[in-house]
N, C-alpha and C positions, 0 to 999 in steps of 0.2 A: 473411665470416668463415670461411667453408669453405675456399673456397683458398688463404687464407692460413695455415689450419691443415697444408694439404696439404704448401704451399712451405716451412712450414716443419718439416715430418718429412722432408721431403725431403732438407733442408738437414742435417740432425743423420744422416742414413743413410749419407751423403756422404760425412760427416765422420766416423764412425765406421769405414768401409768403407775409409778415407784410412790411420784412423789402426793399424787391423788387418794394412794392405798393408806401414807402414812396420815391423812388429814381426816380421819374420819373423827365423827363428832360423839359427845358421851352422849347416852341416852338421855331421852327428856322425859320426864315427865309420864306421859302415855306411853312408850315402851316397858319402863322399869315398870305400872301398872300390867299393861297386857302380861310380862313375862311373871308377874305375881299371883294372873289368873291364869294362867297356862301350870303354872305349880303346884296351885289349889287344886286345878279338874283334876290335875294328872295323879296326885295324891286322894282326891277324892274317888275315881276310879279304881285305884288300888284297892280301897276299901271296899268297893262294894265288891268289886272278885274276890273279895275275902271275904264275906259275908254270902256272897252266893255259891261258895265251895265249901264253906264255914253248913249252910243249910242243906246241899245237896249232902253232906255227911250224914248229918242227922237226918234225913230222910232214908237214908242207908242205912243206920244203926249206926255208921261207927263213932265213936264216942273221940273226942278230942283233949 
């Protein structure tokens, strides 16, 4: 009777943990911003490693 009592809270923990994962909410607002400035650094980044590989060249001579 024990483990059947176990298997089945298990079962209903499962199922509730199921139905919590499908209810998530769209972004608001301040997310969709945060992740617009998370894109901008992360691209604005890129550029400058490419500008300061872009300068360490020509500090080298080599020509691009």
């Amino acid at each position: 009777m024990k483990l059947q009592k176990i298997i089945s809270t298990a079962i209903v923990m499962s199922a509730l943990i199921a139905t919590l994962a499908a209810c998530q909410k769209e972004p608001g607002p301040a997310e969709k911003a945060g992740k617009a400035v998370d894109n901008a650094t992360e691209k604005a980044g890129q550029q400058i490693e490419k500008s300061g590989e872009d300068i360490q060249n020509a500090a080298k001579g080599n020509k691009k």
